[in-house]
Wavefront OBJ file of the C-alpha trace (Angstrom):
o trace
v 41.500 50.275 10.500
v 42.185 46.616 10.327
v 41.776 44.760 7.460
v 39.219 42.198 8.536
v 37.108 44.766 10.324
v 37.034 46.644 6.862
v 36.224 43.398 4.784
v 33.434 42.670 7.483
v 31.953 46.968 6.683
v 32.678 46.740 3.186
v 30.625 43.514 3.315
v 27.497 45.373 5.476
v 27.678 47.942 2.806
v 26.764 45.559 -0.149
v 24.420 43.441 1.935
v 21.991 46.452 2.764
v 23.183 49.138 -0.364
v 24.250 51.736 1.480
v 25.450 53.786 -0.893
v 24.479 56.939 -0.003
v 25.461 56.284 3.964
v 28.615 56.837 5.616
v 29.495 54.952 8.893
v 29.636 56.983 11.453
v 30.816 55.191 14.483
v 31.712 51.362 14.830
v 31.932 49.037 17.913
v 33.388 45.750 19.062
v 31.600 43.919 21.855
v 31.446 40.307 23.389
v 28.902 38.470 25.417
v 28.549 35.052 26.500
v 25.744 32.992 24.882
v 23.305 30.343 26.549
v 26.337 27.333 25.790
v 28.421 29.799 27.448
v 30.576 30.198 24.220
v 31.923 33.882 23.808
v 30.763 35.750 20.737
v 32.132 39.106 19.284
v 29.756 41.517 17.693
v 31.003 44.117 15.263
v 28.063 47.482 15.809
v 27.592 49.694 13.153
v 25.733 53.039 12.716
v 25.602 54.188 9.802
v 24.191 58.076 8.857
v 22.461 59.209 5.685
v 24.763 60.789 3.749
v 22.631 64.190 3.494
v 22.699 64.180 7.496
v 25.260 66.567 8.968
v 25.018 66.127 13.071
v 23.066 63.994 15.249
v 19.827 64.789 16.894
v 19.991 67.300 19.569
v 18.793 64.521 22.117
v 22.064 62.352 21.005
v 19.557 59.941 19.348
v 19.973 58.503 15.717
v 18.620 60.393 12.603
v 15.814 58.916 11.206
v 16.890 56.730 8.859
v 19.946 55.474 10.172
v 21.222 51.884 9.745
v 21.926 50.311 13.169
v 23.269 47.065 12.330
v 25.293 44.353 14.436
v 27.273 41.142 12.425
v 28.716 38.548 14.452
v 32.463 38.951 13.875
v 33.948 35.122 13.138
v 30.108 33.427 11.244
v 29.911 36.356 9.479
v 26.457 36.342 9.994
v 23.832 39.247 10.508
v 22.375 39.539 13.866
v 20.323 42.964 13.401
v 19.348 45.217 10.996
v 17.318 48.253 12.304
v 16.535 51.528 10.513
v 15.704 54.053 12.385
v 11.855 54.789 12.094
v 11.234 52.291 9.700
v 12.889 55.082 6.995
v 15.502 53.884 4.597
v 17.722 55.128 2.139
v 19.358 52.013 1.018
v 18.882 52.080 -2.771
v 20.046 48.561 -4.276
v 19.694 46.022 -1.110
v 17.486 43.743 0.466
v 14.089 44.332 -1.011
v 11.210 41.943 -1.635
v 9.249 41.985 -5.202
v 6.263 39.856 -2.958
v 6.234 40.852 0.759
v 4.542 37.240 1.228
v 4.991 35.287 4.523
v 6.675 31.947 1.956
v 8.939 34.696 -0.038
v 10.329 35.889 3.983
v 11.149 32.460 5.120
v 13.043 31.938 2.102
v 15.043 35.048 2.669
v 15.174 33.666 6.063
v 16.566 30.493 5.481
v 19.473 32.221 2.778
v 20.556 34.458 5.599
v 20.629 32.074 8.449
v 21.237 28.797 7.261
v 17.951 27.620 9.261
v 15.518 25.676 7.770
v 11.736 26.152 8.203
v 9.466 23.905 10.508
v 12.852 22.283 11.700
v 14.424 25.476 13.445
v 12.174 28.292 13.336
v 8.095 28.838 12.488
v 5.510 31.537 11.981
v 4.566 33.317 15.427
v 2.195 35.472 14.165
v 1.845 37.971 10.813
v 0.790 41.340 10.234
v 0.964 43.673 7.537
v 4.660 43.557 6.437
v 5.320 42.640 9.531
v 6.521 39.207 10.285
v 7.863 37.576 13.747
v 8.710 33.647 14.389
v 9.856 31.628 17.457
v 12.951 29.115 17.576
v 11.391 25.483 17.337
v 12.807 22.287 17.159
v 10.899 19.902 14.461
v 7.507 22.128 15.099
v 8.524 21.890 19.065
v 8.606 25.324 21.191
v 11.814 25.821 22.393
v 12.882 27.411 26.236
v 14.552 29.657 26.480
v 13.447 30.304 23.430
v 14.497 32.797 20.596
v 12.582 34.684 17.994
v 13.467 36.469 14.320
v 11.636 39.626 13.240
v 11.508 40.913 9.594
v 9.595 44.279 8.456
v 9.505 45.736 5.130
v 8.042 49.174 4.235
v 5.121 49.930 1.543
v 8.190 49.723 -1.148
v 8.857 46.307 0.437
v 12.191 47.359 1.524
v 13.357 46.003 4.859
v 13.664 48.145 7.694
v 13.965 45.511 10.501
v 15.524 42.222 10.961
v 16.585 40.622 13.972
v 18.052 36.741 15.128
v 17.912 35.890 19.158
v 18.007 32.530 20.259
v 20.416 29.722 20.137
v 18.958 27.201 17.471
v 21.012 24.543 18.452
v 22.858 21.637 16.337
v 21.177 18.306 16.123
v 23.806 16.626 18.775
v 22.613 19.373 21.275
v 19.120 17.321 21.123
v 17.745 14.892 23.068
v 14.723 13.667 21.040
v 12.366 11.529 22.317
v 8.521 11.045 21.185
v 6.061 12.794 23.841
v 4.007 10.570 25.962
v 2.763 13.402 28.583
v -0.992 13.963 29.116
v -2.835 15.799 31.681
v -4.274 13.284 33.334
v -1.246 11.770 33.626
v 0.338 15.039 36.123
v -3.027 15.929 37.768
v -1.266 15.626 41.017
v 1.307 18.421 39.927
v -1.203 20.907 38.687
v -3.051 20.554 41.586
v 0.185 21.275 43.462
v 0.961 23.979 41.404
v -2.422 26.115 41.564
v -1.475 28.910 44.573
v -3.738 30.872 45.890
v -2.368 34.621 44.875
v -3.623 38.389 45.504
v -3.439 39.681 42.034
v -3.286 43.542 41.705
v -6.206 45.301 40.060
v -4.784 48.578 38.419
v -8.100 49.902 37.245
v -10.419 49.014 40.128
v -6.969 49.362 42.544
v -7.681 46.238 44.705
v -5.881 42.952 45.109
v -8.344 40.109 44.374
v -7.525 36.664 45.862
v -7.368 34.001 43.159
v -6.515 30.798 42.583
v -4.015 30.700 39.766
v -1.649 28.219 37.938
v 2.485 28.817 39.174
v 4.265 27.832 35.360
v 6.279 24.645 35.319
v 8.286 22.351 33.232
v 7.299 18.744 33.921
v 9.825 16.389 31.917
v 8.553 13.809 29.633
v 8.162 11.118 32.415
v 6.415 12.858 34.253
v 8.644 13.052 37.579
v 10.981 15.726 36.808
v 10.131 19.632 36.918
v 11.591 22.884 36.781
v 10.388 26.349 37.879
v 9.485 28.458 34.593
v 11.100 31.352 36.267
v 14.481 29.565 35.515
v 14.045 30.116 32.266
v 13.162 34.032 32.031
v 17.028 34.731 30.732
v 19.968 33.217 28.764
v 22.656 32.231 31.451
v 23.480 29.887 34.003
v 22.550 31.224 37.306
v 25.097 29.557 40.521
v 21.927 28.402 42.815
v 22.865 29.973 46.564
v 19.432 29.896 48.342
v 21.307 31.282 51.729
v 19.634 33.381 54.236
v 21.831 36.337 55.601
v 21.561 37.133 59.152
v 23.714 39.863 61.330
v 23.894 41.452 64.447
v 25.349 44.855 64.147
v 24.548 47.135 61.419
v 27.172 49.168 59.388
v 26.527 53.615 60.232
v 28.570 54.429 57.036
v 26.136 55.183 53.833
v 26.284 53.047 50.482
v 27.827 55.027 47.768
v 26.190 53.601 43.915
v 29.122 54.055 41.723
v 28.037 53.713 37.781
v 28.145 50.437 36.348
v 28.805 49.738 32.558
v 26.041 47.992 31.102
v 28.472 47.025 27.905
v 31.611 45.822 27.516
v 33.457 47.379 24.621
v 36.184 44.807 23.620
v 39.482 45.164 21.097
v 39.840 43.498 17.665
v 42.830 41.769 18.775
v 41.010 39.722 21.459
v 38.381 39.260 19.167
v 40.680 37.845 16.764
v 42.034 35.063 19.284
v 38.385 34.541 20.399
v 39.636 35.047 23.951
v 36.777 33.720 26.135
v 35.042 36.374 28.311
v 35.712 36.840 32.244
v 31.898 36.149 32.241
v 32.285 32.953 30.709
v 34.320 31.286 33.787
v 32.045 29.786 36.494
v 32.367 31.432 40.149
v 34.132 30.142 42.339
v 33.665 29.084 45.821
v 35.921 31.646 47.402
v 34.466 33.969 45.047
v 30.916 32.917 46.155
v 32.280 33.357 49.713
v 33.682 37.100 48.950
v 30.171 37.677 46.882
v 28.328 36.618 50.296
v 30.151 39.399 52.448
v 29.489 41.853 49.696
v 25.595 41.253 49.740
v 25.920 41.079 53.465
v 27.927 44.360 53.983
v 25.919 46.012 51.592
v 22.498 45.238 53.171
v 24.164 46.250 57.013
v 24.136 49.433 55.484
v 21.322 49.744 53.295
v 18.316 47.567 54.833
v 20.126 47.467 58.924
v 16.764 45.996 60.452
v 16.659 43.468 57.659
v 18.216 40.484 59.074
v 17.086 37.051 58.324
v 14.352 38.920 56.198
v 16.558 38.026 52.956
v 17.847 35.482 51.065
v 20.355 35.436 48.138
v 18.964 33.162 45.546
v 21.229 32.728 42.822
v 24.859 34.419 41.558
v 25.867 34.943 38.098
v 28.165 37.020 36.080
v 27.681 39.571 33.383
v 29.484 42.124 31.792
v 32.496 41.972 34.218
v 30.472 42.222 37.576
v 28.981 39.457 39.492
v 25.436 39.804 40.228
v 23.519 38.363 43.579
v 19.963 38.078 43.046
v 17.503 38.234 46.464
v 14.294 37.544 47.314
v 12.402 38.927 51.186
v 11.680 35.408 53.054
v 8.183 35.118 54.234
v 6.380 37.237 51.811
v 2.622 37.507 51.474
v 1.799 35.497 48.124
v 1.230 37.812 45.697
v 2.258 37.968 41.560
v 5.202 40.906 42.202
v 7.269 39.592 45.246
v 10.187 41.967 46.714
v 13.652 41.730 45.065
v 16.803 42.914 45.020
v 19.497 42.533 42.426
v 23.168 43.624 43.922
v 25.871 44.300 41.823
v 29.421 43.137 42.721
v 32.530 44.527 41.454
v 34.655 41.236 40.305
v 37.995 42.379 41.005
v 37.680 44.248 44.767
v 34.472 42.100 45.233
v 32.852 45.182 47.173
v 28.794 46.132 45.936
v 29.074 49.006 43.749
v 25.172 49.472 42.680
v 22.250 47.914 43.841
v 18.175 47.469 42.543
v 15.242 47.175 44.452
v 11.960 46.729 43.144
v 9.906 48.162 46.348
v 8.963 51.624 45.117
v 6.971 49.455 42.434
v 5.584 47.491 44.971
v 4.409 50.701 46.615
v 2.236 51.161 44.122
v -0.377 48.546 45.271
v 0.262 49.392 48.702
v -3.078 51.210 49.201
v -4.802 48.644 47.448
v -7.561 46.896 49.593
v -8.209 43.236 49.407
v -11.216 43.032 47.095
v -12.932 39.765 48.543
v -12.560 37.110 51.035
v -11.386 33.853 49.893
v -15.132 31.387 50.298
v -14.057 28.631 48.511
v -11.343 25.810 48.445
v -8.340 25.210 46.573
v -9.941 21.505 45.441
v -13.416 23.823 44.728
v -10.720 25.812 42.137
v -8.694 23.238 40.805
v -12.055 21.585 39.436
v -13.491 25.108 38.005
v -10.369 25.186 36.185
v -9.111 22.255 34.872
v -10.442 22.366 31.368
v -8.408 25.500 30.943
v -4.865 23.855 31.623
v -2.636 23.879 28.551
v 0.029 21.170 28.436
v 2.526 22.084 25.463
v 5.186 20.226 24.636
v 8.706 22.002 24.626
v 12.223 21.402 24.666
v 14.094 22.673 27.622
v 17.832 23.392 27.680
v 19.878 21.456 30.774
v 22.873 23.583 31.873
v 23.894 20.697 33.874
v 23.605 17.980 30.841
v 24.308 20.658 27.760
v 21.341 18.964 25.998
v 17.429 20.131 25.239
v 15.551 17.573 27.017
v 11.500 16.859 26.171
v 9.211 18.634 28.852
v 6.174 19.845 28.548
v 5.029 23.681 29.883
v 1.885 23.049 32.633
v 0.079 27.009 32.192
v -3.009 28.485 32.310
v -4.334 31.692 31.263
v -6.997 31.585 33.612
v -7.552 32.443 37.189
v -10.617 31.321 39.270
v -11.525 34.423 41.722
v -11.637 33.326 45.208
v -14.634 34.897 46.553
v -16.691 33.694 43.867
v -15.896 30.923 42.590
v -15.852 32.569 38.626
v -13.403 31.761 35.789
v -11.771 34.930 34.931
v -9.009 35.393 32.125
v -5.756 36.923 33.703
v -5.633 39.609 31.232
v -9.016 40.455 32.475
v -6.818 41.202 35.672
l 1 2 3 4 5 6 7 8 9 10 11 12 13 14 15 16 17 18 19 20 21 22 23 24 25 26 27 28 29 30 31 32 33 34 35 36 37 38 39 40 41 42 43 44 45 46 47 48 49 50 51 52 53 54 55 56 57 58 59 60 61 62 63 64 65 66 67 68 69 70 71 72 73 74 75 76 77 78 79 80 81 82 83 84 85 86 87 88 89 90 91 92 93 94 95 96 97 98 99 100 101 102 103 104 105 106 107 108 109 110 111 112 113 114 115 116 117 118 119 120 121 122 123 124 125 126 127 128 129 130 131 132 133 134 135 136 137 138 139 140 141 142 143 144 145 146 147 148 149 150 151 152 153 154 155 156 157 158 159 160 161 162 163 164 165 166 167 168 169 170 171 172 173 174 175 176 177 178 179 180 181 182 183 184 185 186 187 188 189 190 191 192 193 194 195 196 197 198 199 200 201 202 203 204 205 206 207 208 209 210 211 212 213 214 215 216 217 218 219 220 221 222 223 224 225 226 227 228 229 230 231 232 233 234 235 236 237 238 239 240 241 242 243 244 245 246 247 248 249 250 251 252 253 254 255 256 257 258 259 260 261 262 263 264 265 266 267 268 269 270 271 272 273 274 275 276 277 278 279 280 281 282 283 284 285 286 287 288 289 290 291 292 293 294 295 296 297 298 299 300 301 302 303 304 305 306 307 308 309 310 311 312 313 314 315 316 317 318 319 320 321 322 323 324 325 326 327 328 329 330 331 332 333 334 335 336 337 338 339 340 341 342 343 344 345 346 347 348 349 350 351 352 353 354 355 356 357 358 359 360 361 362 363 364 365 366 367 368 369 370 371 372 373 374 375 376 377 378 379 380 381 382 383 384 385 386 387 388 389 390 391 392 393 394 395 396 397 398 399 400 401 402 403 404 405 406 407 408 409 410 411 412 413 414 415 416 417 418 419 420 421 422 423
């Protein structure tokens, strides 16, 4: 074993006092972050010592210490034990399981600070979770940290996602938005939508607010659904469209949903294939791919899709699609094609239909009697404007917008406010 990987164990072992543990199988991986740096993750599991063999159903013991360090900070990025059961005799333990004695430990461990970086999300009994922030501001995409003790005030979870980014990354401005101020975006922005009804199993028209980013003067907006992961995503927004189909079946071959990396790379921090952007004769190859691959699987299909966005992850390229012309509904068709990045041939695809199938037999529940402008007045005193700082891929900075939602719905046939989670 090398040296640093046993400094980087030994130091695990004192963090947590796992004393009577053993590790039982370690890992090396890499993924690229949101700033598209590469970072190397050493895994650990780590057995009760009284535990002879793993569970018949390959899962962890109860009790086990799953815990992942990021290789070069040193830092801990999880700390999971399995069922909330621990054996860990001398390490991290809290005399007052208090939300102020948590952020403390917090702060020690991460270097963050409190009401600058990260706040309180919500609190339950020894059970604490907070949300990236920047100076009290949410943050998007935006990352979270999780800490539970047990009764003994031991802790049996812990957990860092998110970026919190250096002051330089930061663009701060002070907010000027208001509502009254964008009126003419939320009205733009309330759709009229068949929502599915799983206990009644209809689809009831409403009139609901599409989530946007408007930027702090007030011209500027992105689509939330840009924001639902971590990566840059290559916009393609091409229709496909084909005359003859291809007779020969798709074969799925497995794809690897983790890339297990060796100490020596992680040592020179080489920078992960996922890290370099695609290319344009790799978008070109990716395009044929997608194409061949719905020839064979969707023949009758053509014109019917369109490949949205390409991006790469664990090795593979992935095309996402959405079905053109589709009736306006919250679940809209997808597909999500993976592309193999060295013969550039699909390998595995995803397609959310037999989900949509489910609200197939639904029946409309109502007919739509009133107007969008009827709505958008019903409504408006439930629009939240928050303030929140979005990260630009294009500028490498978080930039002042603020997040136009509602979690209300105004049903079409009658005119009545209803809560979406009503829905």
């Amino acid at each position: 074993m090398d040296k640093k990987i046993q400094e980087l164990i030994d130091l695990t072992n004192e963090k947590f006092g796992l004393g009577n543990y053993r590790l039982e199988r370690y890992s090396l991986y890499r993924k690229v972050n949101m700033f598209n740096d590469t970072v190397y993750t050493l895994s650990m599991e780590w057995f009760p010592k009284h535990v002879t063999k793993q569970e018949d159903d390959d899962s962890n013991p109860e009790g086990t210490a799953v815990i992942e360090i990021n290789v070069h900070d040193r830092k801990v990025l999880s700390a999971i034990f399995v069922r909330g059961k621990t054996y860990a005799t001398d390490g991290v333990m809290f005399d007052d399981v208090s939300c102020n004695t948590i952020i403390k430990w917090i702060e020690d461990e991460t270097g963050l600070v409190y009401g600058e970086q990260f706040q309180l999300h919500k609190e339950e009994e020894l059970d604490f979770h907070f949300k990236e922030c920047i100076h009290g501001v949410a943050v998007s995409p935006s990352g979270s940290i999780q800490v539970t003790c047990n009764e003994e005030g031991k802790l049996v979870f812990f957990s860092v996602h998110g970026q919190f980014p250096p002051k330089a990354m930061i663009r701060e401005e002070s907010y000027t938005l208001s509502l009254d101020k964008i009126k003419h975006l939320a009205m733009e922005q309330l759709k009229l939508i068949e929502f599915p009804s799983i206990t009644e199993e209809t689809l009831v028209p409403v009139y609901a607010i599409e989530e946007i980013f408007v930027q702090n003067d007030g011209k500027t907006t992105i689509p939330f659904e840009v924001f639902s992961d971590t990566r840059s995503y290559l916009k393609i927004d091409k229709t496909l469209c084909w005359d003859d189909p291809i007779d020969t079946p798709f074969e799925r071959q497995e794809v690897s949903w983790m890339e297990e990396v060796t100490w020596e790379q992680a040592l020179l921090s080489e920078p992960s294939p996922d890290s370099f952007p695609i290319t344009a004769e790799e978008q070109a190859k990716c395009l044929v791919a997608v194409k061949d691959l719905l020839r064979q699987q969707y023949p009758n299909d053509s014109e019917q899709w369109m490949v949205k966005t390409l991006h790469r992850d664990q090795g593979h390229i992935y095309a996402i699609l959405k079905m053109n012309n589709q009736v306006k509904r919250v679940f809209q068709r997808k597909l999500m094609i993976i592309i193999d990045s060295q013969s550039y041939r699909a390998v595995n695809y995803m397609d959310n239909e037999p989900m949509l199938d489910i609200f197939g037999q639904f029946k409309v529940a109502n007919k739509v009697s009133i107007t969008k402008e009827e709505a958008f007045t019903n409504i408006l005193e439930w629009f939240e404007l928050t303030p929140c700082y979005v990260y630009d891929f294009e500028q490498k900075q978080y930039i002042l917008y603020a997040k136009l939602d509602c979690q209300y719905a105004v049903n079409a046939g009658s005119g009545e406010v209803v809560s979406l989670d009503a829905l």
